[in-house]
N, C-alpha and C positions, 0 to 999 in steps of 0.2 A: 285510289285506283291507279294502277299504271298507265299513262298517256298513251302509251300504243294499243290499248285495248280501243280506243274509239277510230285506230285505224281500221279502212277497210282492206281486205286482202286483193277483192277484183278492184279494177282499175274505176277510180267516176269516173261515171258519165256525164255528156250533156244534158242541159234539159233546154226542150226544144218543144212550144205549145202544148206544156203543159204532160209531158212524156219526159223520160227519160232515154236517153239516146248512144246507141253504140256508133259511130260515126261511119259510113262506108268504108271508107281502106284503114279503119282498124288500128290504126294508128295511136300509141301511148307516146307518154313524156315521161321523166322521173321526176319525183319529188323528192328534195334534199332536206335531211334537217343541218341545218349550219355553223352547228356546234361543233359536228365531228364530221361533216360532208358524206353523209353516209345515205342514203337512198333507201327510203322507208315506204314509198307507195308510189302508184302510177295513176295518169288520167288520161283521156284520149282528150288528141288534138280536132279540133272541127276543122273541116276544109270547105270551099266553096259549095258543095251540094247543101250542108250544114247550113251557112252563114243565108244560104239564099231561101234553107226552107225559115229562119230564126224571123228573119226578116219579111214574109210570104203571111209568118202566123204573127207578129207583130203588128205589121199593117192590117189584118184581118180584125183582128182582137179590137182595134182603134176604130175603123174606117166600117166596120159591119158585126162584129161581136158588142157582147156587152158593157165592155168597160169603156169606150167612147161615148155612152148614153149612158152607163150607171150613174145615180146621183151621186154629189158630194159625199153624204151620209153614210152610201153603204161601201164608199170607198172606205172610208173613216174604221168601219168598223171591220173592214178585213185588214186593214192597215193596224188596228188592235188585239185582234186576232192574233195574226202571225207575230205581234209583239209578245205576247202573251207564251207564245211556243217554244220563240227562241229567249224567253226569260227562263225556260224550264231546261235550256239545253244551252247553256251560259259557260256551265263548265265544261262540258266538251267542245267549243267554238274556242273554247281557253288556251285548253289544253292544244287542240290541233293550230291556230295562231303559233305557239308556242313553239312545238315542232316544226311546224313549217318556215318562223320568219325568225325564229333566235330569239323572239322577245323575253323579256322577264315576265314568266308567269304571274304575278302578282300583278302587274300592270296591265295584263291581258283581262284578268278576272276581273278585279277591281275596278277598274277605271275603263277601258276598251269595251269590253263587254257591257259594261253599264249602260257606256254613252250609247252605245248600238241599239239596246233595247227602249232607251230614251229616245230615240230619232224614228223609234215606229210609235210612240205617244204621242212626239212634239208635232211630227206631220199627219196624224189621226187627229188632230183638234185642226192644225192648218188647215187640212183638206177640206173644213165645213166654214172658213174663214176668209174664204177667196175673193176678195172683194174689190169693185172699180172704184169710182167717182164718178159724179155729176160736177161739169165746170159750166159755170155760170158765163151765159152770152149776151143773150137780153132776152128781153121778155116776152118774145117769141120762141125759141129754138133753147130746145132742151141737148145739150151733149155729154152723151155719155161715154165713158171711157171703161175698157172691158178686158179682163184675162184671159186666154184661151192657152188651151196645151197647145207645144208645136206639132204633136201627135205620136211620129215615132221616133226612140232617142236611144242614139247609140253612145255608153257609156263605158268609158275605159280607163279602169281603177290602177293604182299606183300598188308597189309591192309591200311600201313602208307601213300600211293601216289599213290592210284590204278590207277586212270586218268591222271597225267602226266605221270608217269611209265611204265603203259599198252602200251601208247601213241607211247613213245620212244622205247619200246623193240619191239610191233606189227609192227609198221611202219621200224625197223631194219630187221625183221625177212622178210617181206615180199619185202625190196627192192631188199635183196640177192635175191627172187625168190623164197621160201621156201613158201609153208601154215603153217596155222598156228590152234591150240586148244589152248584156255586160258582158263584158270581156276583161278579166282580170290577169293582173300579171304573170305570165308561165312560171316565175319566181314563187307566187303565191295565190296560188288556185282554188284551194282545197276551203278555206272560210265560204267563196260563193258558191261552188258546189252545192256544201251544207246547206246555205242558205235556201237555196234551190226549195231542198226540201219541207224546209217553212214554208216558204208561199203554196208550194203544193201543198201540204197538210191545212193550211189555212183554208183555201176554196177557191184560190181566185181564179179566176178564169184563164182558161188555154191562152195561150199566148200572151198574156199581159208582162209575163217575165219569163227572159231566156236566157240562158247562161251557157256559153261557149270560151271556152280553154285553147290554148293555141296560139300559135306564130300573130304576131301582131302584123306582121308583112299582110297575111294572107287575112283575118280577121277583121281589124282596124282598119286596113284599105280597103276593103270592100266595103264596109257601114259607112267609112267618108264618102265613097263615090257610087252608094246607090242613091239613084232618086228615089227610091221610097222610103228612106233613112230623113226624117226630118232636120233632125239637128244630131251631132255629137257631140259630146264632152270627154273631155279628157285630161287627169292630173296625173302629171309627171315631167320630164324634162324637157326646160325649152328646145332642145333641137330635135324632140321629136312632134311640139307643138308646131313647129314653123314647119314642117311636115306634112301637119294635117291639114294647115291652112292653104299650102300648095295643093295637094290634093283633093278640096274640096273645091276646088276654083271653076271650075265645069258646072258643078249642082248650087252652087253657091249657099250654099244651106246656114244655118244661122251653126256656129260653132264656140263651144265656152271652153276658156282654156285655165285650168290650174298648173303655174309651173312655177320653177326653180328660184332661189332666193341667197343671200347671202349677205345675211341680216342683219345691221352694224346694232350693235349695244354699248350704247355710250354710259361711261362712269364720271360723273364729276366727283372733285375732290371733296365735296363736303358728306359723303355718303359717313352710316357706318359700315367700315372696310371689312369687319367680317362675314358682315349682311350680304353684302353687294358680292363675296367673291363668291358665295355659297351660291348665287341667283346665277352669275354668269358662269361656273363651272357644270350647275344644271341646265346652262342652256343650251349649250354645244355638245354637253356627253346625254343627252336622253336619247333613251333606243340607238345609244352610238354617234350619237349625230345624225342619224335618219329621219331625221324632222323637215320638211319644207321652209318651215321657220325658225329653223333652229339660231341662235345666236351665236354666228361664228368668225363675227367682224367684234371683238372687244376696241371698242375707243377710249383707251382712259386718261383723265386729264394728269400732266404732268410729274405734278407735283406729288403725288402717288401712286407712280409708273408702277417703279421699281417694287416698291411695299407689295403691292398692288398681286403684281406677279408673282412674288418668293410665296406672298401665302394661297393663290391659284393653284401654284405648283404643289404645295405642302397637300390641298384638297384633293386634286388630280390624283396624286401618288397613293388617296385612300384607297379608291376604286381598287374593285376587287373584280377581275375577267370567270366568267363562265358561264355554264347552263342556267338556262331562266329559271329552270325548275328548282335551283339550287335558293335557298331563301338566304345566302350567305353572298348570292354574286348582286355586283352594284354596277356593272361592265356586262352587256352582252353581246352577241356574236354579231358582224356584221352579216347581210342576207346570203350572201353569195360569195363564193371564189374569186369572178370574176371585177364583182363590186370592188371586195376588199384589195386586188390587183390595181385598180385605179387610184383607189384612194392612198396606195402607197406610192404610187408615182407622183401623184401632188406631196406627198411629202417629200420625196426626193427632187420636184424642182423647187422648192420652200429651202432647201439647205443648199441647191447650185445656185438660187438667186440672193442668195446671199443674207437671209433672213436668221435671226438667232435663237437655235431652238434650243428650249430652256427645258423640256422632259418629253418622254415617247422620243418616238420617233425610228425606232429597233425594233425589230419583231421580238412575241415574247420569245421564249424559253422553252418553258413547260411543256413537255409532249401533249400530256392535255390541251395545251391550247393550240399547238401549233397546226394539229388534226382539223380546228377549224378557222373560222376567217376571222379571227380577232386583231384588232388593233387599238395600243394605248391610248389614253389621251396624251397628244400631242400640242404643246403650246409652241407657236413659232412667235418671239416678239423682235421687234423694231421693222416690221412690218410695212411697206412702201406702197402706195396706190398706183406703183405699175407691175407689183410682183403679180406673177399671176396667180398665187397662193391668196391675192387679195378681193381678187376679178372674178376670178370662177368659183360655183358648185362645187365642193369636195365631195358633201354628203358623208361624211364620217366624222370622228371625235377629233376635227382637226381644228385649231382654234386661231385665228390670226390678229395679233396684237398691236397696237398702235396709237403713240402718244399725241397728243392734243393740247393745247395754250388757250383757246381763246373758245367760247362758244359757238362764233360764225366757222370758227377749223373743221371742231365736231360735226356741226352741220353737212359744210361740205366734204367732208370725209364720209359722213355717215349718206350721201347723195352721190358720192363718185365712183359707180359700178352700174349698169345697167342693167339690174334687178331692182323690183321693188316689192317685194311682198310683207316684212314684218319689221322688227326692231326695238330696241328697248332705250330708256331713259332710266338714269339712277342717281335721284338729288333730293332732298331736304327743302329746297328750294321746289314749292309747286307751281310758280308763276313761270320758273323754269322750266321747271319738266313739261308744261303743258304749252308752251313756246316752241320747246324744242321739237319734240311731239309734233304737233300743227304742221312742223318743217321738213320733216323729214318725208320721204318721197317715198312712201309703202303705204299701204291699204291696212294694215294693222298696227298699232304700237302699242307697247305695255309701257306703264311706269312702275316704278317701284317693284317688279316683277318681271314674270319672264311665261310666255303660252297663255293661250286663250283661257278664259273661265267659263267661256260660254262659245262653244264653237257652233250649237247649234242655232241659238238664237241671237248671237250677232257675227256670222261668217266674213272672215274679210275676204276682200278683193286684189288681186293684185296688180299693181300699177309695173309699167314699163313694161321688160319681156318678162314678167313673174306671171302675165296671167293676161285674158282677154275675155269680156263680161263681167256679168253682176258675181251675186255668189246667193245663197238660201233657193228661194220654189220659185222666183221669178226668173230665176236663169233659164227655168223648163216651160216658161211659159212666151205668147207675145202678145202685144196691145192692139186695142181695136177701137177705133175713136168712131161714134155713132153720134150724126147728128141729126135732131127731129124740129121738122118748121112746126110748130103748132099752130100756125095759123093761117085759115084755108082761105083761097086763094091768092095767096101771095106770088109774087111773080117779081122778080129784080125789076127796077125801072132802064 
């Protein structure tokens, strides 16, 4: 089937308690595919009358509908439900992912869409799993410790994985028992849309899920600063997280941040060298470098720098640039114009700071490409911890290199940026990798590899400014420490 057959012609809608919504002033956006920057569908933007009915039937749905009294169980089973829906419409969430974010098709169906439909199973069994403790005082006084939703959760999804992402944070939010408002990226709207229409086809109740498109200005700031917004989450960059944390400062509201990273992958010399460059060229060029934790600090030790690089570069140069749909492209498109704009400006301070770049780094060629927002993989090596090429978020296939002597260097090198979200180890030595591992200052590390195997069942956290809170159903939830005298008439002396 042609992928633009599961476009729609009218513009989406909102959906707002459980309706589908033309928004008062009628207001659309364009939707880009970023292959070729061509504008293939539209959606209305929500504005404040929107955002305040979203939020009206939000709190409603919690505070006096049914899903703040519905049991565990039949959470579970509309959480199954709507899994079951979107297992049935896996290739069109594929295909539209596809078009809308540049990905490779094959990654979207296979693997994305998978994990999406797995994150309405994993939290349909959590949902009936939600369990305290009893801690022991003495032998009077029993206390108990207890989870509670924080009620209503405003959720604001990244552009790089809006459909698995959505998938796993919607389906967390709502097994605690919380409703939910999501707000997904004006870049990539069109997956929760869709999604929309699962949970409506499933049953769930009016206002347990709402989905609003639109200016994060007007969107985002309103869910941080209403007080009937319990908590917000939000994954994407830290300076728009240091943002929300400003802005919630009034409501003080409980706020979880997933952000930015710049993710050192350390190589010791005793790896094997084809192994290793294969791991670290997948881990800077997947979905372009549009990974949060993508690996794009390489630290490798010395003595095979040089080696090290010539066959990175030899890898790099396979990559073949185009459409996802294409089962021949191994290079896809970055999201945006504007995206792919920045990320050439860090390459262009990467060669005024004086860093050595050893491939990419030119825009292609090819009229095909040029039409859209692609960029090489680019390796810049001898790489210095005050370039800024070394310090900051690129967020594209840009890779920064830098050699190493001693094991305490790597450390501190792989600890000298003020992100902490992921990071890799690569040694033969496991007394090592797991040393080194332990040291490193992220909420995630791989050894011998590179990306989570299990994003759902052990999520990491990110340390420093990558991130602020937990990560999995207890992000959505908060504790409540209950404690009982058993024995009557006790009275303090």
């Amino acid at each position: 089937m042609n992928p633009y057959d599961y476009v729609k012609k009218e513009p989406y809608q909102l959906y707002i308690d459980g309706v589908f919504v033309v928004p008062e002033d009628k207001v659309t956006f364009d939707i880009q595919n970023p292959v070729k920057n061509q504008i293939f569908a539209k959606a209305y933007k929500a504005g404040k009358p929107e955002v305040t009915r979203a939020v009206k039937a939000a709190r409603k749905a919690f505070d006096e509908g049914p899903w703040g009294k519905m049991p565990p169980r039949e959470r579970s089973k509309l959480l199954l439900k709507a899994g079951q829906i979107l297992e049935q419409r896996k290739e069109e969430f594929s295909c539209i992912e596809t078009l809308e974010c540049g990905k490779s098709y094959a990654g979207a169906r296979y693997f994305e869409a998978e994990m999406s439909v797995d994150a309405f199973e994993y939290y349909a069994g959590k949902a009936r799993c939600l369990e305290g403790k009893a801690v022991p005082i003495d032998n009077n006084t029993v206390n108990l410790v207890q989870w509670y939703p924080h009620g209503v959760v405003g959720e604001i999804l990244p552009w790089n994985g809006p459909l698995m992402m959505g998938c796993q944070k919607i389906c967390a939010i709502l097994a605690a028992g919380n409703t939910a408002i999501v707000k997904p990226s004006s870049w990539a709207s069109l997956s929760m849309l869709l999604l929309a229409e699962v949970f409506d086809e499933a049953g769930f109740p009016s206002g347990v899920v709402n989905v609003l498109t639109g200016s994060g200005s007007v969107i985002g700031d309103m869910l941080v600063k209403s007080p009937d917004v319990d908590m917000v989450a939000m994954t994407g960059g830290t300076s728009t997280g240091k943002h929300i944390i400003e802005a919630s400062k009034d409501t003080v509201k409980d706020v979880a941040l997933e952000l930015g990273g710049k993710s050192p992958n350390i190589i010791f010399d005793d790896v094997d060298i084809d192994d290793a460059v294969k791991w670290a060229r997948w881990a800077f060029t997947q979905n372009s470098g549009q990974v949060c934790v993508s690996g794009t600090r390489l630290i490798v030790q010395r003595s095979i720098y040089e080696q090290f690089i010539e066959k990175l570069q030899s890898e790099c140069e396979k990559l073949i640039p185009g459409d996802g749909f294409d089962p021949k492209t191994t290079l896809t498109s970055l999201i945006h114009r504007d995206h792919a704009q920045s990320v050439w400006e860090y390459i262009e301070k990467g060669k005024a700071e004086g860093a050595r770049l050893v491939c990419g780094g030119e825009p292609y060629t090819d009229q095909k490409l040029t039409a859209g927002n692609f960029v090489p993989p680019t390796l810049f090596a001898d790489v210095t911890p005050d370039m800024t090429i070394f310090k900051e978020e690129i967020f594209g296939p840009v890779l920064c290199i830098t050699p190493f002597d001693s094991e305490a260097e790597a450390i501190a090198l792989a600890n000298s940026t003020e992100y902490g979200l992921a990071g890799g180890v690569f040694t033969k030595n496991m007394k090592r990798g797991l040393r080194v591992a332990q040291k490193i200052h992220s909420g995630q590390i791989y050894v011998n590899s590179y990306f989570s195997k299990a994003m759902i069942e052990s999520p990491g956290t990110g340390w420093k400014q990558s991130g602020l809170g937990v990560a999995g159903i207890q992000k959505y939830m908060i504790s409540k420490t209950i404690f009982i005298d058993t024995q009557e008439g006790s009275l303090p002396m």
